[in-house]
C-alpha positions as CSV (number, residue, x, y, z in Angstrom):
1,X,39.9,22.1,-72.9
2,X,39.2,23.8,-76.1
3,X,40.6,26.6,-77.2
4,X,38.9,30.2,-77.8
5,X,38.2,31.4,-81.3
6,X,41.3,34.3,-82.1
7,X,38.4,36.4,-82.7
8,X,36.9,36.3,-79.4
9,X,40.5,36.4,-77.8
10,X,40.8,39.4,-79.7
11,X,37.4,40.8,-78.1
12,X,38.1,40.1,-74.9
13,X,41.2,41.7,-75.0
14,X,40.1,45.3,-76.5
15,X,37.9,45.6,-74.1
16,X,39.8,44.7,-71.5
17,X,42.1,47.6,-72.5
18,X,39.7,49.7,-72.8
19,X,38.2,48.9,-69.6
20,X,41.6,49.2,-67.9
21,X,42.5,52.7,-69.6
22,X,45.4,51.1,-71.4
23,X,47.7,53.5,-73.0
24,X,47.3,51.6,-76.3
25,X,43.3,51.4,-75.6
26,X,43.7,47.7,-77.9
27,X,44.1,49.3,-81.4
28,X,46.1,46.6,-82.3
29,X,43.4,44.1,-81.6
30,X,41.0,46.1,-83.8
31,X,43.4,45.6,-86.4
32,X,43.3,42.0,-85.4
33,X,39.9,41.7,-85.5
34,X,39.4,43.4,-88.7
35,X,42.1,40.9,-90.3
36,X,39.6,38.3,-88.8
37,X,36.6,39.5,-90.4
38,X,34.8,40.4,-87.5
39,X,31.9,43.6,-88.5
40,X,32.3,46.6,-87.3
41,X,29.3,46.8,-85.8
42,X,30.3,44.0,-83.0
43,X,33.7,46.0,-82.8
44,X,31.8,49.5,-81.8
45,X,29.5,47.4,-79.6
46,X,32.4,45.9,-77.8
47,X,33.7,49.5,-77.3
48,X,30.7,50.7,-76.3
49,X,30.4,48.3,-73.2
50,X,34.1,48.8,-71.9
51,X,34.0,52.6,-71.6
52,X,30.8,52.1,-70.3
53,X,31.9,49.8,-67.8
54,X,35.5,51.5,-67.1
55,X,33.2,55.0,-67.0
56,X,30.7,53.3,-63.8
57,X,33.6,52.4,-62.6
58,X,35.3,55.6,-62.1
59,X,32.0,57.4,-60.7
60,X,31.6,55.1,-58.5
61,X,35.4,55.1,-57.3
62,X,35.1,58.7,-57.3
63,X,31.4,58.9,-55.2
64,X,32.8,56.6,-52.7
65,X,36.6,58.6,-52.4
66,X,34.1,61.5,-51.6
67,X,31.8,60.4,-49.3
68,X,35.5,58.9,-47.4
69,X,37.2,62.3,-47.6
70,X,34.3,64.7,-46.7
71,X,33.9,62.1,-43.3
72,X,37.8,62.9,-43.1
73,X,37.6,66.4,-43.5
74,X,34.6,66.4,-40.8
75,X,36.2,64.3,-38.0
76,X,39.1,66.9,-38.3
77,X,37.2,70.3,-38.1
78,X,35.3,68.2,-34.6
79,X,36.1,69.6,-30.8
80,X,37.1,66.1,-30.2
81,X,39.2,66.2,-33.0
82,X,40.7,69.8,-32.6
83,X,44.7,70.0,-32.9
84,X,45.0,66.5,-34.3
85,X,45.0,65.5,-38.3
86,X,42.9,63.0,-39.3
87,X,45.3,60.1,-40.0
88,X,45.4,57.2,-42.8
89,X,48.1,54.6,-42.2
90,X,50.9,54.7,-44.7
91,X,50.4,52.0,-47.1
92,X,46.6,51.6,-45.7
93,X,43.6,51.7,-48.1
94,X,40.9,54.3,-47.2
95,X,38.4,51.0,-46.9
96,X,36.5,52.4,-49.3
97,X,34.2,49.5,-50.5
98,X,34.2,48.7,-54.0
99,X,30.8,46.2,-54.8
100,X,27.5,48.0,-55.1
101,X,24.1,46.1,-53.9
102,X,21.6,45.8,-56.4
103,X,22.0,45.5,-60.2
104,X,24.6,44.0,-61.6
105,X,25.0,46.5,-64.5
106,X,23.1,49.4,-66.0
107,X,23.0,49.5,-70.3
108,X,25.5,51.9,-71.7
109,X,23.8,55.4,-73.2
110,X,23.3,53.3,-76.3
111,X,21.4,50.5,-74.5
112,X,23.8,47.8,-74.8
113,X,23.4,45.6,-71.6
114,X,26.9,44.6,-70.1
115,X,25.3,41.4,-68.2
């Protein structure tokens, strides 16, 4: 098996922190990757697609906890429901579904396609 080029390594790595919300967001790889030569311009394009990517994420996260807790809320104001809290097993998951149908990305704002 061959090995990756340090500079792709590097790549894969700051956006993978950035993607993950990292607390160090992969500065030091930028460093690295400056050291390597690497052009800025690929840099801020790599950086572009991870927030874009950890930003979809979120929203659709976030849409999907929504559309979960408003059905919670609901089934708790019901008469069938009255005097009893709507319940969530401790340690449970809401089963809130994380894959999407359809496309498997959308460009960032700066039309950079993450496929």
């Amino acid at each position: 098996m061959s090995e990756l080029h340090p500079s792709i390594v590097a790549l894969v790595a700051l956006a993978a922190n950035i993607a993950a919300n990292h607390p160090k967001q992969g500065l030091c790889q930028v460093a690295r990757l400056r050291d390597l030569g690497v052009p800025e311009a690929h840099i801020r394009t790599v950086v572009d697609i991870a927030r874009h990517i950890r930003d979809e994420a979120a929203q659709t996260l976030d849409g999907r906890f929504d559309e979960e807790l408003a059905a919670l809320l609901e089934a708790a104001t019901t008469p069938a429901a009255a005097g009893e809290k709507p319940r969530v097993p401790k340690g449970k998951p809401l089963g809130i579904p994380v894959a999407e149908a359809g496309a498997c990305c959308t460009p960032t704002p700066s039309g950079q396609s993450c496929c």
